[in-house]
N, C-alpha and C positions, 0 to 999 in steps of 0.2 A: 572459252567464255562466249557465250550467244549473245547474240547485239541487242536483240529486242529485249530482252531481259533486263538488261545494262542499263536500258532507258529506262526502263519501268524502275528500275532500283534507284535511278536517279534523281524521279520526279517525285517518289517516295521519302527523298532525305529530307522534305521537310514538308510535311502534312499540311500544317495549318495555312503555309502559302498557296500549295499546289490547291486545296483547296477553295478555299478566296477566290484565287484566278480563278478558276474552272464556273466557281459562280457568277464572277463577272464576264466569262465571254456568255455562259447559258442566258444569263439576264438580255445580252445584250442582242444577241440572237432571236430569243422571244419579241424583244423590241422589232428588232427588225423584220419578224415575223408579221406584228400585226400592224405595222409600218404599211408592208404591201400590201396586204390584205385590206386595211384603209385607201388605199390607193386603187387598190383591183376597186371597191366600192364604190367609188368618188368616179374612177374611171368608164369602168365596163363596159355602161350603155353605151357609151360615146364609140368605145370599140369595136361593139357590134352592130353599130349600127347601120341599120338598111342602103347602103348606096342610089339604092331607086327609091327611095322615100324622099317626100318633103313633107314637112312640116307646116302650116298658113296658122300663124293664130292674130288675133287685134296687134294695130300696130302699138297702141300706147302700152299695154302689156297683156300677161298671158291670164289675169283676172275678168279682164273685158271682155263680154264675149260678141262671137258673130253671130248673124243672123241665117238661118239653116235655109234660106233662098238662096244661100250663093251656092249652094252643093251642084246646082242644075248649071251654073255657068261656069263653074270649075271641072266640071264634068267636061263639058262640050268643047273645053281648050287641047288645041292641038297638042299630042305627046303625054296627055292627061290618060289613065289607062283605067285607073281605078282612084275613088275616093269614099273617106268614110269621115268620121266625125270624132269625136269622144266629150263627158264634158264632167269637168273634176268636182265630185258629191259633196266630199270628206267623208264624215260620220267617224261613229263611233262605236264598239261592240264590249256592252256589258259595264263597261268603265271607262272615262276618259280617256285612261291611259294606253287603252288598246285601241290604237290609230292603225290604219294599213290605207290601201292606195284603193279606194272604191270612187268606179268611173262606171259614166253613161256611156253604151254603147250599141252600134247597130252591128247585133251579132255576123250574120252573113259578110258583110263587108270586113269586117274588123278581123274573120281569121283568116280571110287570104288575104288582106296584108302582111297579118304576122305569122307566115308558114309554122314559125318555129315555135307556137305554142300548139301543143299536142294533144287532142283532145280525142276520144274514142267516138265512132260516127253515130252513136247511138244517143250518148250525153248531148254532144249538137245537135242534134233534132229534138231533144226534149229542152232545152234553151229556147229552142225558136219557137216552140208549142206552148212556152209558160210563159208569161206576159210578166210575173213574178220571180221567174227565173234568174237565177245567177250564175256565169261558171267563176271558180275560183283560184287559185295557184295551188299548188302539192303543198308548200313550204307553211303556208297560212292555213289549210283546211288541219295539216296536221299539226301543228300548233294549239290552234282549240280545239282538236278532236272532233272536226265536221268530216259529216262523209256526204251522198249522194242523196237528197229525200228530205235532208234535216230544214229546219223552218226558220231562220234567222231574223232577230229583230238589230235594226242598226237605228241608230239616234243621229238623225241630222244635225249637222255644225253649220252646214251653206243655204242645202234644201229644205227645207221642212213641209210634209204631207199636208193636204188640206183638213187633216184633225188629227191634232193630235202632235207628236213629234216625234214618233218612231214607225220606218219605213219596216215593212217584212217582205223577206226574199225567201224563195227554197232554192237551194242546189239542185244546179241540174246537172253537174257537169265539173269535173276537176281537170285542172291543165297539165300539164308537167314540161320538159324540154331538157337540154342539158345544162352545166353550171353555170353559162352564161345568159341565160333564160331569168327575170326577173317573176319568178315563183310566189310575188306574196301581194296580187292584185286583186279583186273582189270586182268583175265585169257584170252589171246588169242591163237590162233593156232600156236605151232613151225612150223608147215611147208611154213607159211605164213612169219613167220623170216625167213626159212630157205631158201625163194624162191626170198626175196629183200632183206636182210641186204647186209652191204660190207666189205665181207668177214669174214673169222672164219668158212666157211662152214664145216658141221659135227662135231659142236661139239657140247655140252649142258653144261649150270652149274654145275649142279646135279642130283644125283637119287635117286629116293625115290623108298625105296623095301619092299614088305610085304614077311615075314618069314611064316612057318608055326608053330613053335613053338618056345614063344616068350624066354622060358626059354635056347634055344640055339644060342641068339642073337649074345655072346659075339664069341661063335664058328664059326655059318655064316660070321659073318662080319671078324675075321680073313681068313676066307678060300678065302674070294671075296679079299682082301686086297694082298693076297697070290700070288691071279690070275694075279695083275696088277704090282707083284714087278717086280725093274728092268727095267720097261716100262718106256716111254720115258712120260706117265701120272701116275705115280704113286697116288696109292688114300687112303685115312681115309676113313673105315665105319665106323659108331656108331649108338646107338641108338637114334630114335629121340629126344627123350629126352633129352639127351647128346648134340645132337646138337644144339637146342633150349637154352640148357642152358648154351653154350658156347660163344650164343650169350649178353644174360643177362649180363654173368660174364666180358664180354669186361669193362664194368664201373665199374666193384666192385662189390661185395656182397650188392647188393642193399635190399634185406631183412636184412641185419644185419643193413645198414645204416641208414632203416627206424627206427627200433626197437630203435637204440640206440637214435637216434633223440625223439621221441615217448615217451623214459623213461623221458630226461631229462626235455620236456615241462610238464609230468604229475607230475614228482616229484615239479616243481615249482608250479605248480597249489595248489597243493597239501599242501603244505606251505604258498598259501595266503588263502586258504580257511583256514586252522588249524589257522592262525592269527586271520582271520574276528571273530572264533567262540568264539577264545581266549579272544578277546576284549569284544564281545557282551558278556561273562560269565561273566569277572571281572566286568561290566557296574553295571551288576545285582546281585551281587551279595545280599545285601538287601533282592531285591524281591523275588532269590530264596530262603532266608530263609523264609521269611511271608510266601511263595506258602507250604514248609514245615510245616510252623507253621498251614497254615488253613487242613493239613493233607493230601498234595501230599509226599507217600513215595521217599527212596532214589531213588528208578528204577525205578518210573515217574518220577523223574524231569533228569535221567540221558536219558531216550527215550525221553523227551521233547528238550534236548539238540541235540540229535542224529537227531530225527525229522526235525529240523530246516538245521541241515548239509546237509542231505538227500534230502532235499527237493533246497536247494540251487546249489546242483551237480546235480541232476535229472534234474532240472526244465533246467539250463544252461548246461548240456551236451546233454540231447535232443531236444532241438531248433538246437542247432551247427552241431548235426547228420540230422536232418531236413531238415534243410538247404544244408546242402553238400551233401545231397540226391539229393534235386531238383536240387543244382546246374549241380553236374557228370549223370544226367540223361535226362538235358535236354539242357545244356551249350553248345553239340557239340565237347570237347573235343576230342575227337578219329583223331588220324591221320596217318600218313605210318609207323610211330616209335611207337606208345601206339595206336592200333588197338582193343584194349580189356579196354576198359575204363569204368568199373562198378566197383560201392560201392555193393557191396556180401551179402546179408543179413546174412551171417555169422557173417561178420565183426562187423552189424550195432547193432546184439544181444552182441558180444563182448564187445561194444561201450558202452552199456546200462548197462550193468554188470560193468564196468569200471567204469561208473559214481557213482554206486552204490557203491564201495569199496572203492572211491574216498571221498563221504560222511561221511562213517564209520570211515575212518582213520583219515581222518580231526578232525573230533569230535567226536574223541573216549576220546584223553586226556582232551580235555574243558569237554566230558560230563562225566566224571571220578571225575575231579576236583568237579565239580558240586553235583554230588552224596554225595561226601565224606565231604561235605561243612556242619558242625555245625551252628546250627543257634544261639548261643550265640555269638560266633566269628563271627559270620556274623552280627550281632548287633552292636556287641561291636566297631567293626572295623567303622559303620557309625555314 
């Protein structure tokens, strides 16, 4: 008699449960799929973010904006290395509904800050040559089906042109990077807001500033903070990191949210599964005494039990990871708010270790019971 067989014949005795279960760990495994992947979203930026960056924006909030003279005295601060600006548009493309992250920027500066968006050296020079130029993210140009040339009209929600209310941009340039790269941002020329918006003239959102040494961050940013007290803009540095996560934490502690969420769907799982094995042990109990009697020891019939759990949370947690694989990979999810929409194969190994301890504790006490089971009293009882 082959053991893996045994199992298989076992989890087969009664269909309609085995299947049930198997839906409620896939379910719940999908949950937990897009659990992290909500989380990797919520998180990301925070986690990649620049060590040698700081962030300056007003201090009453990040709506207010600065006045673009201070760029010349944030410049000139010791440890100050590099600084640029950006300053948030809105708009909108074609429909309301089609929101993405369109920012003013001063192209030169703003890609050596951020090494990690990738641009071919040919598009960058036709950015800096068009006064109407855009570059844009891979994730967003392929989305609408923009390429390199195309002539886009976007409808102001903050800025609006001095006629009219729809600004036009050509592509010059598409970004790309790897998965932690926020791919759906739509960067244009500040000088180009600064030459038709109406009014606000000279000022910017934000600055983004590279230090030289990141261990002096908290020092930098007080000295720059220093510079502007009193002033009629007073401003917050931080790190960016700090600032990314300031964003995050507007809704809450969304890692803890998820987590807590996460426990309580596994602990339920976790209890139908430990039921299903519960049942299926008492079912047989008879048979595991004959399986005894024809001379399977205690610790085969207690792995034959384990086996069978094992294979019930394996098989049903990785279809669910599978699945919510292909779904967050190929569904389109990413948008102006969750820009960074990936299942992490960190996660997905976490996911598969999860399933397995899932199994184990399930049918640790069915297969305990099972072990310890006398085959006189197993007799006698039928």
């Amino acid at each position: 008699m082959k053991f893996l067989p045994l199992v298989w014949r076992n989890l087969l005795r009664r269909k309609v449960r085995t299947t049930f279960t198997l839906l409620s760990i896939f379910v719940a495994f999908v949950l937990y799929a897009f659990l992290m992947t909500m989380r990797t979203a919520f998180s990301m930026g925070v986690e990649v973010a620049g060590a040698d960056r700081l962030m300056m924006m007003h201090k009453v909030s990040l709506i207010q904006l600065l006045p673009i003279s201070y760029m010349r005295q944030i410049a000139s601060t010791p440890g100050v290395t590099l600084v640029s600006h950006n300053t948030w548009f809105g708009g909108t493309y074609q429909d309301n509904a089609n929101q993405f992250a369109v920012m003013a920027v001063d192209p030169e500066p703003h890609l050596k800050l951020f090494p990690e968006f990738k641009v071919p050296p040919d598009q960058v020079k036709a950015w800096q040559a068009d006064r109407q130029g855009v570059l844009v993210g891979r994730d967003v140009a392929t989305r609408y089906g923009w390429k390199v040339g195309d002539r886009i009209p976007i409808k102001g929600t903050i800025w609006e042109p001095k006629q009219g209310s729809t600004w036009y941009f050509n592509i010059a340039g598409i970004y790309d990077g790897d998965e932690t790269v926020d791919k759906t941002n739509f960067f244009f020329r500040y000088d180009y807001l600064e030459e038709n918006r109406r009014g606000a003239y000279g000022t910017v959102g934000w600055y983004t500033i590279r230090i030289d040494n990141p261990s002096r961050s908290a020092e930098i940013a007080s000295t720059l903070d220093s510079a502007f007290a009193n002033s009629p803009a007073e401003t917050k540095t931080s790190t960016e990191k700090a600032f990314l996560q300031g964003f995050a934490n507007q809704v809450g502690d969304i890692g803890a949210i998820m987590i807590a969420i996460l426990v309580a769907v596994l602990f339920s799982i976790l209890l139908v599964v430990a039921n299903t094995m519960a049942q299926s042990v008492r079912e047989r109990t008879s048979e595991l005494a004959v399986l005894k009697t024809l001379g399977f020891g205690d610790g085969l019939v207690l792995a034959l039990v384990l086996a069978e759990s094992l294979f019930l949370a394996v098989l049903g947690g990785g279809m669910g990871l599978a699945v919510a694989w292909v779904l967050v990979s190929q569904g389109g999810f990413n948008n102006a708010f969750l820009p960074v929409f990936v299942l992490r194969g960190r996660d997905i190994a976490i996911g598969v270790a999860l399933c397995g301890v899932l199994g184990a504790l399930a049918g640790a006490m069915p297969a305990a019971s099972a072990m310890r089971l006398r085959i006189t009293d197993a007799l006698r009882r039928n």
